[in-house]
RODRENPA-903579 format. One record per residue (C-alpha): residue in three letters; x, y, z. Coordinates in Angstrom, 1 decimal, m for minus. Example, Ala and Ser with C-alpha at 12.3 -4.5 7.8 and 13.67 -1.06 7.14 Angstrom:
! residues 2
@type = ala	east = 12.3	north = m4.5	up = 7.8
@type = ser	east = 13.7	north = m1.1	up = 7.1
This chain:
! residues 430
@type = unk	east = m5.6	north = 14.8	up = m7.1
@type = unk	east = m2.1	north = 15.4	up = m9.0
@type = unk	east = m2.6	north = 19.1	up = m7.9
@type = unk	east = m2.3	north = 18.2	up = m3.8
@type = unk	east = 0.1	north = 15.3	up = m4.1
@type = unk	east = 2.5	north = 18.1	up = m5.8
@type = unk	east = 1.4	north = 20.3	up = m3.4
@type = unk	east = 2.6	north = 17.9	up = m0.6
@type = unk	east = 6.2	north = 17.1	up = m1.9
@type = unk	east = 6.8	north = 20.5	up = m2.6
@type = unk	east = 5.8	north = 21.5	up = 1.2
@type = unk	east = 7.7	north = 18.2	up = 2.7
@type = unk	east = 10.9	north = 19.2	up = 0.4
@type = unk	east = 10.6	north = 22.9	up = 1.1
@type = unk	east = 10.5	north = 22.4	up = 4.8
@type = unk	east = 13.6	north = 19.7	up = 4.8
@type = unk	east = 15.6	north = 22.1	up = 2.0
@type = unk	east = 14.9	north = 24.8	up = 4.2
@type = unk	east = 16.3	north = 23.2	up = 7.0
@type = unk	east = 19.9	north = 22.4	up = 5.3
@type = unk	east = 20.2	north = 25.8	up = 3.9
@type = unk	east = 19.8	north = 27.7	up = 6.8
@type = unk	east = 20.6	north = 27.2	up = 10.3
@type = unk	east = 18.6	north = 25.2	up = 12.1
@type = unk	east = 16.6	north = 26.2	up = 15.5
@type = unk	east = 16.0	north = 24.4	up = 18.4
@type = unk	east = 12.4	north = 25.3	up = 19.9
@type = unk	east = 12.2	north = 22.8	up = 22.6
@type = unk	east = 14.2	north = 20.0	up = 24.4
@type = unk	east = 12.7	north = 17.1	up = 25.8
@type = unk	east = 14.4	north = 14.9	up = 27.7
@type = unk	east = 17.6	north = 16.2	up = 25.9
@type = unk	east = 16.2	north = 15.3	up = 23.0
@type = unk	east = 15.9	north = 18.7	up = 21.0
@type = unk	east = 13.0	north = 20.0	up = 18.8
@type = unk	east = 14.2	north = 21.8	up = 15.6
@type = unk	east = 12.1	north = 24.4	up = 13.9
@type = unk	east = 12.2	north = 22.3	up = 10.8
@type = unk	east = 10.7	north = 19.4	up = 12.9
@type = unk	east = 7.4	north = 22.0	up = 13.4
@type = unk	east = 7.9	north = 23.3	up = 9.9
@type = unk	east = 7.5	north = 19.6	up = 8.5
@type = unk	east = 4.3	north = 19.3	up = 10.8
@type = unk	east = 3.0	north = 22.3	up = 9.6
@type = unk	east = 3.6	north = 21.3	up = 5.6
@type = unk	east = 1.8	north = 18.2	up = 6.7
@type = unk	east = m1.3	north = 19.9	up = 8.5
@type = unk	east = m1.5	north = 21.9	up = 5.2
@type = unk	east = m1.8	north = 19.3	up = 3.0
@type = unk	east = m4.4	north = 17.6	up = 5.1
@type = unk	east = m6.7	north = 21.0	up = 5.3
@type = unk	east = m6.4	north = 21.7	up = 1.4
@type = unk	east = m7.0	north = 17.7	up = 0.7
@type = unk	east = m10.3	north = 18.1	up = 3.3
@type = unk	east = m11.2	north = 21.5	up = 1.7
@type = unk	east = m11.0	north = 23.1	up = 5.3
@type = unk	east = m9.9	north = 26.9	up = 5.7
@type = unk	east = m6.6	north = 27.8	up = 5.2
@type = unk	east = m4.5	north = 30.3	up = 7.0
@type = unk	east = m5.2	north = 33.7	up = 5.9
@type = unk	east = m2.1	north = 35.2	up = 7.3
@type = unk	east = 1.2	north = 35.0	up = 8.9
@type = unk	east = m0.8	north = 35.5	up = 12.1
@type = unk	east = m3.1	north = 32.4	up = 11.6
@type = unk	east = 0.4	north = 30.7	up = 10.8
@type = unk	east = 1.7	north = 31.6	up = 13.7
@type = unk	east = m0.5	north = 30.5	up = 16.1
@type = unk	east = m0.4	north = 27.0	up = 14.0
@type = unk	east = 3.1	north = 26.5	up = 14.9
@type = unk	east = 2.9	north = 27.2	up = 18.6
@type = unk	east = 0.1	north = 24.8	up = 18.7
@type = unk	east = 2.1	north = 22.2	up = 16.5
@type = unk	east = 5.3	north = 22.8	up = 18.4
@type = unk	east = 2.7	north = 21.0	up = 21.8
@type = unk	east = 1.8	north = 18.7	up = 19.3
@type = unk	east = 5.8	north = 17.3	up = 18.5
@type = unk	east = 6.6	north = 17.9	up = 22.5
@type = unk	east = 3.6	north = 15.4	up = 23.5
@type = unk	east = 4.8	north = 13.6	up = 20.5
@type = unk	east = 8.4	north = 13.2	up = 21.7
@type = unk	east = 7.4	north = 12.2	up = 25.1
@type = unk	east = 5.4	north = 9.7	up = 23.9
@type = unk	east = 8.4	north = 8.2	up = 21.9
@type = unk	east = 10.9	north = 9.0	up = 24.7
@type = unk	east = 8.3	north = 6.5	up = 27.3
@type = unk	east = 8.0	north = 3.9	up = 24.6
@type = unk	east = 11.6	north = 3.3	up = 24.7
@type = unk	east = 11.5	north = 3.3	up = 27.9
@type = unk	east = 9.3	north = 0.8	up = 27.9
@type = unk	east = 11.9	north = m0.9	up = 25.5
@type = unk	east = 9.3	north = m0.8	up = 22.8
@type = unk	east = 10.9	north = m1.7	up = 19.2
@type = unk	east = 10.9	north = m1.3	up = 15.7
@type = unk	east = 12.6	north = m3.6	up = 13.3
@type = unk	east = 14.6	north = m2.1	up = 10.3
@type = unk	east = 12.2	north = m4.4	up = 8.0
@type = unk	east = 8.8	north = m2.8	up = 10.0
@type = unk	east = 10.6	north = 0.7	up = 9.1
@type = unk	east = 10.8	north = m0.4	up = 5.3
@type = unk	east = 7.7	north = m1.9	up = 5.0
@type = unk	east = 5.9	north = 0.8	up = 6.5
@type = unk	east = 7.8	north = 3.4	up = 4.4
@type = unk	east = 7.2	north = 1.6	up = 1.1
@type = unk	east = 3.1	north = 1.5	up = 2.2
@type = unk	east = 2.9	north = 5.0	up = 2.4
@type = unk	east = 5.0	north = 5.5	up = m0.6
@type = unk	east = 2.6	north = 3.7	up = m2.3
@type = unk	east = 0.3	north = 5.2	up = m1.3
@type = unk	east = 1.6	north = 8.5	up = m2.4
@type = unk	east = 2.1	north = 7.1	up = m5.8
@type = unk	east = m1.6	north = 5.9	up = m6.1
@type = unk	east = m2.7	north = 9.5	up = m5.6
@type = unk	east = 0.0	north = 10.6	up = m7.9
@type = unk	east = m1.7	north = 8.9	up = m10.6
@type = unk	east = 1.4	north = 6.7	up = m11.6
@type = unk	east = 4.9	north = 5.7	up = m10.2
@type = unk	east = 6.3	north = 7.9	up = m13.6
@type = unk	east = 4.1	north = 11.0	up = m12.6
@type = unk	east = 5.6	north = 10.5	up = m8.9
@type = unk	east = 8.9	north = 10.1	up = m10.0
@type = unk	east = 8.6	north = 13.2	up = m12.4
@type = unk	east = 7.3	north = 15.1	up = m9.4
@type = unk	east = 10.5	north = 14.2	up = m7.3
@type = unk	east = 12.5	north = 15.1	up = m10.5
@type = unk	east = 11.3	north = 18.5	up = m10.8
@type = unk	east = 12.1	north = 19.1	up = m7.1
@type = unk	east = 15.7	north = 17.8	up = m7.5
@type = unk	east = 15.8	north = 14.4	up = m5.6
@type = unk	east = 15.9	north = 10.9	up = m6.1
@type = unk	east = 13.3	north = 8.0	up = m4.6
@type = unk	east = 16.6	north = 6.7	up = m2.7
@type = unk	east = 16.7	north = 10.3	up = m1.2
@type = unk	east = 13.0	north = 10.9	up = m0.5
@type = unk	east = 13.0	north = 7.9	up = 1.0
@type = unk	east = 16.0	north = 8.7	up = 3.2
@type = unk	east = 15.0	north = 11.9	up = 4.4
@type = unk	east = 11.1	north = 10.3	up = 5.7
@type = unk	east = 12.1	north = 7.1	up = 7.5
@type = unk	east = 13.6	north = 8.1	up = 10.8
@type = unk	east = 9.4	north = 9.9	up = 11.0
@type = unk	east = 8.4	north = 6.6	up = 9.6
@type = unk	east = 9.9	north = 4.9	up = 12.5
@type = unk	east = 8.5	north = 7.4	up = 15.0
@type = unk	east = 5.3	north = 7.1	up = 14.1
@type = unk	east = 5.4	north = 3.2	up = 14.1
@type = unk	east = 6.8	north = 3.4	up = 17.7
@type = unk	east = 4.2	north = 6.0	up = 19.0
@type = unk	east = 1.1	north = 3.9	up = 17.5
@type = unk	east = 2.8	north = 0.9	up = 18.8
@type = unk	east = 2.6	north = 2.6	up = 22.9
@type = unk	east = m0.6	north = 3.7	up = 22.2
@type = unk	east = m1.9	north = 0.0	up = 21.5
@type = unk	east = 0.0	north = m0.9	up = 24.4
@type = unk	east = m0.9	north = 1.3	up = 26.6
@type = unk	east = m4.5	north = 2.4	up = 25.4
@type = unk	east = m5.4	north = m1.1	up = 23.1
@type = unk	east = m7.9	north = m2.2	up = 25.7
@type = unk	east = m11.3	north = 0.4	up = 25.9
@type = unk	east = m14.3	north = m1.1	up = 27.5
@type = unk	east = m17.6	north = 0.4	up = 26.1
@type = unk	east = m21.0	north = m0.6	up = 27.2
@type = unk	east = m24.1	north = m0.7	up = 25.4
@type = unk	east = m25.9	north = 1.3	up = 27.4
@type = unk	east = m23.2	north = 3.9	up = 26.1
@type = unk	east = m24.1	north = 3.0	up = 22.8
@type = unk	east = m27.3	north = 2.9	up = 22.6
@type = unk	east = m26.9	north = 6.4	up = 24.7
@type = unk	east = m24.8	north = 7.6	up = 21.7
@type = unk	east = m27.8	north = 6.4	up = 19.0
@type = unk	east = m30.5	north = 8.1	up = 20.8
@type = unk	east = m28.9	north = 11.7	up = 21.4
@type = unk	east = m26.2	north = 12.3	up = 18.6
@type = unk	east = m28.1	north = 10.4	up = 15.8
@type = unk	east = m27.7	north = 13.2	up = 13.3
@type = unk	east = m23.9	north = 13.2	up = 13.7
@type = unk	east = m24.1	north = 9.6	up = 12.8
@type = unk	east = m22.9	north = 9.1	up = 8.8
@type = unk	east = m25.3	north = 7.7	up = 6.7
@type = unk	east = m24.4	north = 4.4	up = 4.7
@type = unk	east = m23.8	north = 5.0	up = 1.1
@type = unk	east = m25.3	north = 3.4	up = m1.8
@type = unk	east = m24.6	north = 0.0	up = m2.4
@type = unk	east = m24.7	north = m2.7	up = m5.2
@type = unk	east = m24.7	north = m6.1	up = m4.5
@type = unk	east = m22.3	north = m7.8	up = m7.1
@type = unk	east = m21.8	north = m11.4	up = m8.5
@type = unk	east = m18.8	north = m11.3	up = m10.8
@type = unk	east = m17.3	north = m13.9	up = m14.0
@type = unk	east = m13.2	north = m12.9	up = m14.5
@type = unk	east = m11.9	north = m15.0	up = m17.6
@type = unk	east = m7.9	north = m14.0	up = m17.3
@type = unk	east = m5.7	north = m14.7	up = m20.2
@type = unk	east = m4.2	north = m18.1	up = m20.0
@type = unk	east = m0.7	north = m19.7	up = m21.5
@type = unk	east = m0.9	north = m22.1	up = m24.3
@type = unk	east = m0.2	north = m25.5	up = m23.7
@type = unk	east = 2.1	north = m25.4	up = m26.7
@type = unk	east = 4.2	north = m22.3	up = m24.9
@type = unk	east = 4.5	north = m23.5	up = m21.4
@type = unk	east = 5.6	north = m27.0	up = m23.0
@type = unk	east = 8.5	north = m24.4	up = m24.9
@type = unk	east = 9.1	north = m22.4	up = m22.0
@type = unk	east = 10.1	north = m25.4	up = m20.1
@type = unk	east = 12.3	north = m27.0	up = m22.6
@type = unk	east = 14.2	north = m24.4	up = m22.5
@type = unk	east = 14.5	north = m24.3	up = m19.1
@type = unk	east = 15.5	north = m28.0	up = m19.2
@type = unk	east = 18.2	north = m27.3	up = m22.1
@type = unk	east = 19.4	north = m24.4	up = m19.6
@type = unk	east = 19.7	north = m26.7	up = m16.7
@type = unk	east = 21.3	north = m29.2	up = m18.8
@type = unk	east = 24.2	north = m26.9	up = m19.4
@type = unk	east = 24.5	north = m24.9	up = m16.3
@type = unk	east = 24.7	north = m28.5	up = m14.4
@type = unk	east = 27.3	north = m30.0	up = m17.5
@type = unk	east = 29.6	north = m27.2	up = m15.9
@type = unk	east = 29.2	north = m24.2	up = m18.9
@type = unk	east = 29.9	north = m20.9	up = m17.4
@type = unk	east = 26.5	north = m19.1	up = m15.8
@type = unk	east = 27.6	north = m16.3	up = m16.9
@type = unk	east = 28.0	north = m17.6	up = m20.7
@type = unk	east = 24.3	north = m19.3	up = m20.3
@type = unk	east = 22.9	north = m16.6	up = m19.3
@type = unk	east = 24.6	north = m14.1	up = m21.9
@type = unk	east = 23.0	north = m16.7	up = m24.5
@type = unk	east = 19.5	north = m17.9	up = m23.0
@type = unk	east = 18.4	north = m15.6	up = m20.5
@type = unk	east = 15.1	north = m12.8	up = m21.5
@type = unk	east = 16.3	north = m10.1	up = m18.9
@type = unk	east = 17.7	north = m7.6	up = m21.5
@type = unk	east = 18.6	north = m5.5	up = m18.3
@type = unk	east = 20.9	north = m8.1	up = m16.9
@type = unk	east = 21.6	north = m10.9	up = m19.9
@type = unk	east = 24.9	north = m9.0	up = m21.4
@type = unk	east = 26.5	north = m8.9	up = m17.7
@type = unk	east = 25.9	north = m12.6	up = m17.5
@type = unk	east = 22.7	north = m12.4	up = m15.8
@type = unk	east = 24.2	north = m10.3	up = m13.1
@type = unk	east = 21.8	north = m8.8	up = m10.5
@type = unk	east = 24.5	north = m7.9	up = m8.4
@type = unk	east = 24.8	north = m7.1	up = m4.5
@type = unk	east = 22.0	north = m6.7	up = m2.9
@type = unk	east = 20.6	north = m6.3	up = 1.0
@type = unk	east = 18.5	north = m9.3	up = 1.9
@type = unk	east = 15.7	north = m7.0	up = 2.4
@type = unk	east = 15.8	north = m5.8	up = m0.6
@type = unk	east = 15.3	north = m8.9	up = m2.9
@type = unk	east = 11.5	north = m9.1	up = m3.9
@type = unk	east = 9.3	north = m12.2	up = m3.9
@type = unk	east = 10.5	north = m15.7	up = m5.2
@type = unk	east = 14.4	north = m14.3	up = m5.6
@type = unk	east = 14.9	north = m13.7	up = m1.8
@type = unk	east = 13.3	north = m17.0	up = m1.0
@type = unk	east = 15.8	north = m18.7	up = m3.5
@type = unk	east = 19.0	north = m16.5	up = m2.4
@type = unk	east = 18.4	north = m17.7	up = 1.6
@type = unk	east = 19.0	north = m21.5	up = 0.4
@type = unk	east = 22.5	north = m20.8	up = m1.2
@type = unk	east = 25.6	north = m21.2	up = m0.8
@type = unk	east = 28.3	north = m19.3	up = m2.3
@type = unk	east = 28.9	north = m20.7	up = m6.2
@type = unk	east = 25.5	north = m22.9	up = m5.9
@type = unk	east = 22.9	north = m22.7	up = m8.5
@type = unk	east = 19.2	north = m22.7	up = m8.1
@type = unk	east = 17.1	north = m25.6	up = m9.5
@type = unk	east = 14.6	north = m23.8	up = m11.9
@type = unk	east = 12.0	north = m21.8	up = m10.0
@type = unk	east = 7.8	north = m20.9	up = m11.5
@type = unk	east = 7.2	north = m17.6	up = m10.8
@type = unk	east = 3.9	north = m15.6	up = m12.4
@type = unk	east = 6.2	north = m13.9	up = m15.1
@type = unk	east = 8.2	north = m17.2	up = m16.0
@type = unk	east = 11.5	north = m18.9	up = m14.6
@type = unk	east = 14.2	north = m18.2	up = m12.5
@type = unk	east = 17.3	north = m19.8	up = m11.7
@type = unk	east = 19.9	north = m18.4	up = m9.9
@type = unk	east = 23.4	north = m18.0	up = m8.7
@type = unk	east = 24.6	north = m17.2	up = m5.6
@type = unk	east = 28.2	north = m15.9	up = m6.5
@type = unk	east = 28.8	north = m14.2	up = m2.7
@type = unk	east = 27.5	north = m13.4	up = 0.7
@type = unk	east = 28.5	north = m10.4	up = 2.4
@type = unk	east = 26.8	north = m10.8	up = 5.8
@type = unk	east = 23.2	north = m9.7	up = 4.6
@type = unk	east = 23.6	north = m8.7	up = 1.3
@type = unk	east = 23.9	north = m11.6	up = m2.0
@type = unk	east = 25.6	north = m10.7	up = m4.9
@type = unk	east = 23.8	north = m13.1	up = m7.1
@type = unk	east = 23.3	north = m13.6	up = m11.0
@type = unk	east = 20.0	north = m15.0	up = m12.9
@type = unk	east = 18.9	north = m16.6	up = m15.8
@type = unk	east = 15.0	north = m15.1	up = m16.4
@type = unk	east = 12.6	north = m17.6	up = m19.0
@type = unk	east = 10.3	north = m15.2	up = m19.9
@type = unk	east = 6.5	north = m16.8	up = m19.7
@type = unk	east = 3.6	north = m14.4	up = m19.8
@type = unk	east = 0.1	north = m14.2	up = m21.8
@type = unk	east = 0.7	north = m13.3	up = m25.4
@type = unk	east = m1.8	north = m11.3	up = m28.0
@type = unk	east = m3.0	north = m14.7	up = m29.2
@type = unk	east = m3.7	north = m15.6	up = m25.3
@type = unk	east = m5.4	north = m12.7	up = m24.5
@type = unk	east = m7.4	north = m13.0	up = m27.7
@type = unk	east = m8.8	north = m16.0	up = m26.9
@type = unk	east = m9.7	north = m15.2	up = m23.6
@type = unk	east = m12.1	north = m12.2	up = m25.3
@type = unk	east = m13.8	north = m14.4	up = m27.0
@type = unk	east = m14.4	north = m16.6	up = m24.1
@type = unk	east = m15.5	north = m14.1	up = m22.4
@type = unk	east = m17.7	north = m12.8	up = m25.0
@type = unk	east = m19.5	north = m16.0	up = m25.3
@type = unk	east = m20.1	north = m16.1	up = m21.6
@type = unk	east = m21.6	north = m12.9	up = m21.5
@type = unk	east = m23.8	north = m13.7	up = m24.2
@type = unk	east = m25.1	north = m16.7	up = m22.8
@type = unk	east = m25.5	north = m15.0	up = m19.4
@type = unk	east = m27.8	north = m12.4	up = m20.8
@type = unk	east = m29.9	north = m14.5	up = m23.2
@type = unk	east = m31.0	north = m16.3	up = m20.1
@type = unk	east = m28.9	north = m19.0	up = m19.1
@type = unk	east = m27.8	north = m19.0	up = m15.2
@type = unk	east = m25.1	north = m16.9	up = m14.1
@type = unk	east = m24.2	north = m19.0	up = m11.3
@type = unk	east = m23.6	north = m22.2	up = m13.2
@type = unk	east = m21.5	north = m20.1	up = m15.8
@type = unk	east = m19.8	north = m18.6	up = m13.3
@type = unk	east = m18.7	north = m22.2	up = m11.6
@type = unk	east = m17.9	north = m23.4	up = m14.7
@type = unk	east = m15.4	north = m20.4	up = m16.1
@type = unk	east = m14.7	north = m18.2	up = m13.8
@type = unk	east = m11.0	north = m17.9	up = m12.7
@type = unk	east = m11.8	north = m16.3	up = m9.4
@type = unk	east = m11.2	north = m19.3	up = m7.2
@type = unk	east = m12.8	north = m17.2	up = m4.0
@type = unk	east = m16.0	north = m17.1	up = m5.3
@type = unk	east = m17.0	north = m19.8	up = m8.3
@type = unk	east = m18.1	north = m21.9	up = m6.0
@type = unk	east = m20.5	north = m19.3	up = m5.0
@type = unk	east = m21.8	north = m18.8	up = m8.3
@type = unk	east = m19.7	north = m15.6	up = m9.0
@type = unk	east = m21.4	north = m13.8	up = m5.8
@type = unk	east = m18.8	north = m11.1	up = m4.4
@type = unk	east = m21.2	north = m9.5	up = m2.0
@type = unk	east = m21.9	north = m6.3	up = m1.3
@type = unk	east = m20.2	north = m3.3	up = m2.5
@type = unk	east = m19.8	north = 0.7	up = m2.1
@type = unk	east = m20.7	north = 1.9	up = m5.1
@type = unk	east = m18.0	north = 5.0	up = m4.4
@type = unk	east = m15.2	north = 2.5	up = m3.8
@type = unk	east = m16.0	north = 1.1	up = m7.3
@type = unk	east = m13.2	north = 1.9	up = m10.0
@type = unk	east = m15.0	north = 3.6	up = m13.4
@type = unk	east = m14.4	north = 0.6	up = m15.3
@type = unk	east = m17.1	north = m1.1	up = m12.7
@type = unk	east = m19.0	north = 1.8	up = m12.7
@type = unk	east = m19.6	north = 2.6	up = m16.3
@type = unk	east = m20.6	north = m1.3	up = m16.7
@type = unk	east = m23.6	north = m1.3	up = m14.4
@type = unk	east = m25.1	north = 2.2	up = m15.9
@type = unk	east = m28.3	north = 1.9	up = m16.6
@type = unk	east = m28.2	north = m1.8	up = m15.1
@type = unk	east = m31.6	north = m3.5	up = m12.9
@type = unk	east = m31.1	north = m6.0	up = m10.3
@type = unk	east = m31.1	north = m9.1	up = m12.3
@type = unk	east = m29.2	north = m7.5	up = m15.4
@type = unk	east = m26.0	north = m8.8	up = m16.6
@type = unk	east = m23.2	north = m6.2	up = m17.9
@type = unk	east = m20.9	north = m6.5	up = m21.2
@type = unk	east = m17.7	north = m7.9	up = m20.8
@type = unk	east = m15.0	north = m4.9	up = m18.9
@type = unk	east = m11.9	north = m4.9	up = m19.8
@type = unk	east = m9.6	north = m4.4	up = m16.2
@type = unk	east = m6.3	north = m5.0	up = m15.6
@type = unk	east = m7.5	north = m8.3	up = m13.9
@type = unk	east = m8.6	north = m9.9	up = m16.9
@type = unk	east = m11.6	north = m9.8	up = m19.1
@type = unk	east = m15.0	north = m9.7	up = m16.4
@type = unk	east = m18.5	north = m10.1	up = m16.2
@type = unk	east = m21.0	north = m8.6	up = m13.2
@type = unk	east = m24.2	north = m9.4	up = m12.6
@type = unk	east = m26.5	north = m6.5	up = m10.5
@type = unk	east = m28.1	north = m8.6	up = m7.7
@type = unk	east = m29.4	north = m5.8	up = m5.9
@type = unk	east = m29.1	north = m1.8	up = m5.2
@type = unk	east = m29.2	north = 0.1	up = m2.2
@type = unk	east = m29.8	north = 4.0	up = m2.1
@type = unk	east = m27.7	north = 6.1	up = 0.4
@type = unk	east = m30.0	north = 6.4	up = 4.2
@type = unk	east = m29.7	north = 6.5	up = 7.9
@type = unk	east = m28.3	north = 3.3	up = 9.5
@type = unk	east = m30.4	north = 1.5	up = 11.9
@type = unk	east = m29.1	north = 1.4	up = 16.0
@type = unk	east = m27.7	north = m2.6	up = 14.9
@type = unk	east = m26.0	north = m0.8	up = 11.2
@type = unk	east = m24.4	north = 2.1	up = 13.6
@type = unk	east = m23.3	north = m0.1	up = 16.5
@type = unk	east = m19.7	north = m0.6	up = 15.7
@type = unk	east = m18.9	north = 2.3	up = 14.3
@type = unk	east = m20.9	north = 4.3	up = 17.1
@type = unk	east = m18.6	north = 1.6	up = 19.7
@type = unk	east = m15.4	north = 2.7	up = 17.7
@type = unk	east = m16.4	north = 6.8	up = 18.4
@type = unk	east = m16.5	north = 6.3	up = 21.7
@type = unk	east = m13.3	north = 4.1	up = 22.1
@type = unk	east = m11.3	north = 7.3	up = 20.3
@type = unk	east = m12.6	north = 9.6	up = 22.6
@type = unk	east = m12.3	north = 8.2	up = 25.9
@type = unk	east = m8.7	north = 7.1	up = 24.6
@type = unk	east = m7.8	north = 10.6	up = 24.1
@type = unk	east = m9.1	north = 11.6	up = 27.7
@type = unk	east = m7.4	north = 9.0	up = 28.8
@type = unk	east = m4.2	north = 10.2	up = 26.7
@type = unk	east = m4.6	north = 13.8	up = 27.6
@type = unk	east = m4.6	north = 12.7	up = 31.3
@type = unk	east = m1.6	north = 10.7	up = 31.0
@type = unk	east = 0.3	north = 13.3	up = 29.0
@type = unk	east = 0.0	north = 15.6	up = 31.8
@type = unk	east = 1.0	north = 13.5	up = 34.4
@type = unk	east = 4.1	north = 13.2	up = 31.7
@type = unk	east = 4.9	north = 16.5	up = 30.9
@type = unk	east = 5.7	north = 16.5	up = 34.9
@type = unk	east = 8.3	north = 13.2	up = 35.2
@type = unk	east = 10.4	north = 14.4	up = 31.9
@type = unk	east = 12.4	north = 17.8	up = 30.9
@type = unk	east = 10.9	north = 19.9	up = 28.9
@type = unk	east = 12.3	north = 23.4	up = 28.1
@type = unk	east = 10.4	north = 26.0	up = 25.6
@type = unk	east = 12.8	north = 28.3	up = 23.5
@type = unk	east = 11.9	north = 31.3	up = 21.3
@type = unk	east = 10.7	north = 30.5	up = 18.0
């Protein structure tokens, strides 16, 4: 997997480095909106990736590449029309749709990276920052948010009768996947818990914090002095100016409520407390200051947690009921009350932890304790499924869901035509 994710930034960078060394091309205008030869270089990097990822051929030469990028250069026109009617249509994306979008997929791109260091390494090696990678990606980000958003609009709504399913069942049954095997899966997490004694220290400091900050003691000093953010303690706890946007979780909540000069009252987040200043406002962006109470399971918390967990298990496989155990210490507040029951699961989508805790497992066995970044768990194997063909009521939706996609894109094609007629479009030379 690390193999094609480098593979992908160095085709994505190579195309984009490419394309401010040399001078650029235009291929195509449409609408006087012009198509650069890096915009069907960058679409070619990306069909690429996808083919080595799926294992499909790859070109075998410059020929084969060729013919990709006239094909891919109809692909961006149709692709431009499309974005050139949704505006049209007045159709909008919002700068925090853009961001949120871009950081999925960079997270994405991280996961099958590995790690957000291996990523970052990756990027290194290739000569740009994350602040730059993400720079050079969001403007196609926000074109491909605006082109799904016409096509909901203007495709969403595809009628499909049975009789077309059940159509679909009885001819192309052999194209229809079959359903993988399957474990059904009652679960017991026991997650490391803070000590009375430590939360009971945690917020006495907090209070001898307030205490201070509200007798009129400089932030800054208070923070300089009490404060566990080694990053930002010896600047006074200063975070400094930051977009609105860009402030995560409980921080961005607090900073909305400010005024300039007005301190926080003391905040519970799941890593401790936060209290913080507001020194300015800059239209969207806070320059604020915080004081961080650090308040997180210790060795000694997560030790006693094992055990816990170790005596559960035991008393789960000598006999006694799961489900009880399961209501009674379970920290999974979704399913306790269900006696630990999860439901069904693909045993593909299961992480190797899972995995190597049910080999060798019946239906009716409970596992050792597995050690995930959750917490300390328990499973019990309520039943097992081998791979096979789906009945017509198993393949319904997903047969519905075939023929939705392809009588959108006749639909699509048709319109695109009719398109291609009502707005410019010039071919140049490659």
């Amino acid at each position: 997997m690390r193999t094609r994710i480098v593979f992908l930034i160095a085709l994505l960078l190579a195309t984009t480095i490419a394309a401010e060394e040399l001078v650029d091309r235009i291929v195509a205008i449409v609408d006087e909106d012009p198509i650069f030869l890096s915009d069907v270089d960058g679409a070619l990097a990306e069909d690429l990736y996808l083919r080595s990822v799926r294992g499909d051929p790859m070109p075998e030469d410059s020929t084969e590449v060729e013919m990709m990028r006239e094909a891919l250069l109809e692909s961006v026109i149709d692709r431009r029309i499309v974005i050139a009617k949704a505006r049209d249509l007045e159709i909008e994306v919002t700068r925090t749709d853009v961001e949120d979008a871009l950081d999925q997929w960079l997270g994405e791109m991280i996961a099958s990276a590995g790690s957000e260091s291996a990523f970052l390494g990756e990027l290194e090696r290739q000569g740009i920052t994350m602040k730059g990678f993400k720079t050079r990606y969001r403007k196609d980000i926000e074109e491909q948010l605006l082109v799904s958003r016409f096509m909901r609009q203007e495709f969403g709504e595809i009628q499909v009768a049975e009789t077309d399913i059940l159509d679909f069942y009885e001819t192309k049954y052999d194209s229809i996947p079959g359903l993988p095997e399957a474990v059904g899966l009652s679960h017991i997490i026991i997650i490391p818990k803070i000590s009375a004694e430590r939360e009971a220290e945690a917020a006495g400091k907090v209070d001898r914090i307030v205490m201070r900050v509200k007798a009129n003691e400089p932030f800054e000093s208070v923070a300089a002095e009490m404060s566990d953010d080694i990053l930002t303690r010896d600047s006074g706890g200063m975070i400094g100016l930051v977009p609105l946007d860009d402030l995560q979780g409980e921080i961005g909540e607090i900073a909305v409520g400010l005024e300039p000069g007005q301190v926080s009252e003391p905040i519970r987040t799941r890593y401790g407390y936060e209290i913080v200043k507001l020194d300015e406002r800059q239209e969207d962006k806070y320059r604020l200051r915080h004081i961080f109470v650090r308040l997180q399971p210790d060795r000694g918390d997560t030790l006693m947690a094992a055990d816990l967990a170790d005596e559960v298990q035991a008393r789960a496989a000598s006999g006694e009921s799961f489900e009880s155990l399961a209501r009674q210490y379970s920290d999974d507040e979704d399913t306790k009350e269900e006696g630990g029951y999860v439901g069904q699961v693909e045993v593909s989508a299961l992480e190797d932890a899972y995995s190597r805790g049910l080999e060798g497992l019946d239906p009716g066995d409970v596992s050792g304790v597995i050690r995930t970044r959750f917490g300390f768990q328990i499973l019990k194997l309520m039943a097992r499924s081998a791979s096979r063909r789906p009945s017509f009521e198993e393949a319904r939706e997903w047969i519905r869901g075939v023929v939705e996609t392809r009588r959108r894109e006749t639909l699509f094609a048709e319109w695109i035509e009719e398109a291609r007629e009502e707005i410019y479009v010039k071919r140049l030379e490659f």
